[in-house]
N, C-alpha and C positions, 0 to 999 in steps of 0.2 A: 801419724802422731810421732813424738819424738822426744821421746823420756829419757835421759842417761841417769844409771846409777838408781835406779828406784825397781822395785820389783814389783810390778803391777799385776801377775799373773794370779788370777781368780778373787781380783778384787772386783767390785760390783762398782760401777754406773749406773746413771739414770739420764736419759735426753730426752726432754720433751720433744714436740715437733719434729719427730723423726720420721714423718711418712714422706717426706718431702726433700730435695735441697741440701740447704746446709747440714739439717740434723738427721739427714740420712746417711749422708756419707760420713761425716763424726763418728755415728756408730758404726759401719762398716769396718772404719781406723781402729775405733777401742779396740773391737770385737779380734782384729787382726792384730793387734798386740795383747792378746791374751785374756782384756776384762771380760766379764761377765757384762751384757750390757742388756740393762733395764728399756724397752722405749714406748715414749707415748705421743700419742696423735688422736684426733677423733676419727680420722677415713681408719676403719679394720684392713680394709682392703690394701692401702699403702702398707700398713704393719704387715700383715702376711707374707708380702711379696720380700718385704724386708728380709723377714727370717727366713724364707726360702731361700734367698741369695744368699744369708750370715751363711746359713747350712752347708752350699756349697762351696763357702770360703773356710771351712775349716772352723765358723767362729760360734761366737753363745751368745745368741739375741734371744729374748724372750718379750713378748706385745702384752701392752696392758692400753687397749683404746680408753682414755680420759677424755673429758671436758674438763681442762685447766681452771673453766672459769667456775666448777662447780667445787667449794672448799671442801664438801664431804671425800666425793672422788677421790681428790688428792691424797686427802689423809691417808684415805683406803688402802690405795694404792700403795704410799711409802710404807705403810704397815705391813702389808704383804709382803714386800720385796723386802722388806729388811729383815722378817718372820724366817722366810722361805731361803735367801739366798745371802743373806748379811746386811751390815753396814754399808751403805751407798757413800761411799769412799768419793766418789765425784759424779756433781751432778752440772747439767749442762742445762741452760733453761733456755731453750731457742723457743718453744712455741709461739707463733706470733701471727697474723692477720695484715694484710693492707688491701682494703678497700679503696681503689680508686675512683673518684666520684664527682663529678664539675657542681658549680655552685645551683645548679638545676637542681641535681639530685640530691644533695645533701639533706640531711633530715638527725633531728636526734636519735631514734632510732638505729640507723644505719653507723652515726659516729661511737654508739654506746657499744654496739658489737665490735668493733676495734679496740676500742678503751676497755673493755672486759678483757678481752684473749692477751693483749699484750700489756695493759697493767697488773689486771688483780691478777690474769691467771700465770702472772710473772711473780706478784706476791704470794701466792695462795702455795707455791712449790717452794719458792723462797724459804718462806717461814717453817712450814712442817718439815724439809730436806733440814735447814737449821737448828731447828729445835733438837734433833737427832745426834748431829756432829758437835753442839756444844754440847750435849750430856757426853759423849767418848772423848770432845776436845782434839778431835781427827777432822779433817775430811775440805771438800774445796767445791766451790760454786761456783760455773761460769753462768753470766747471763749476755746472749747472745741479743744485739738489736742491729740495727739497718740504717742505712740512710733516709730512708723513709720516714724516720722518726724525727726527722729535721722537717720534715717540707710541709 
């Protein structure tokens, strides 16, 4: 990452979909620029290895396993991290699904599991991370999507 002139050190993050990918290695970067970095995923397993590696980079990751699509979770969650470790100064909303599927397989069911993880559970962090940063009138929200979301 590559912040001039801003002093980031022991501010708090938040990245969704951080077992994986892009929002794996994002938090790696905060984590090695000094933030404190919040991450969520549903695999536990991917978060663990996470923080074992933040550990041996010198950095501060801490695992909160979410289901995005579940609104209580969320709340939970951001209540926690901002209770325990501050204001979520930047959050990062990568969580996201693509099911790839031929007109055989399709089904509403299967397209409903996609349309959950990457809309609502893109709202659902959205709103409560914002709700936060308009009461302090601080703070910054990426939402990360794909080209996938075209096809």
């Amino acid at each position: 990452m590559y912040f001039k002139n801003i002093n980031l050190k022991n501010k708090t993050a938040l990245v969704t979909g951080a077992g994986k990918g892009i929002g794996r290695q994002v938090a790696l970067e905060l984590a090695k620029e000094g933030w404190q970095v919040m991450v969520s995923a549903r695999t536990e397993a991917d978060l663990d290895s996470l923080v074992q590696l933040s550990i041996s980079l010198s950095g501060s990751i801490k695992a909160y396993p979410v289901d995005v699509t579940n609104e209580n979770e969320v709340k939970e969650i951001i209540h926690d991290i901002e209770s325990k470790f501050g204001a979520i100064e930047l959050a990062i909303l990568n969580a996201g699904t693509y099911i790839r599927f031929g007109v055989e397989e399709f089904s509403a069911k299967s397209f409903s599991k996609q349309l959950a993880v990457n809309v609502i559970g893109t709202v659902n962090c959205f709103e409560h991370v914002l709700e936060n940063m308009k009461n302090r009138q601080s703070g910054h929200i990426v939402v990360v999507s794909s080209l996938s979301a075209y096809l």
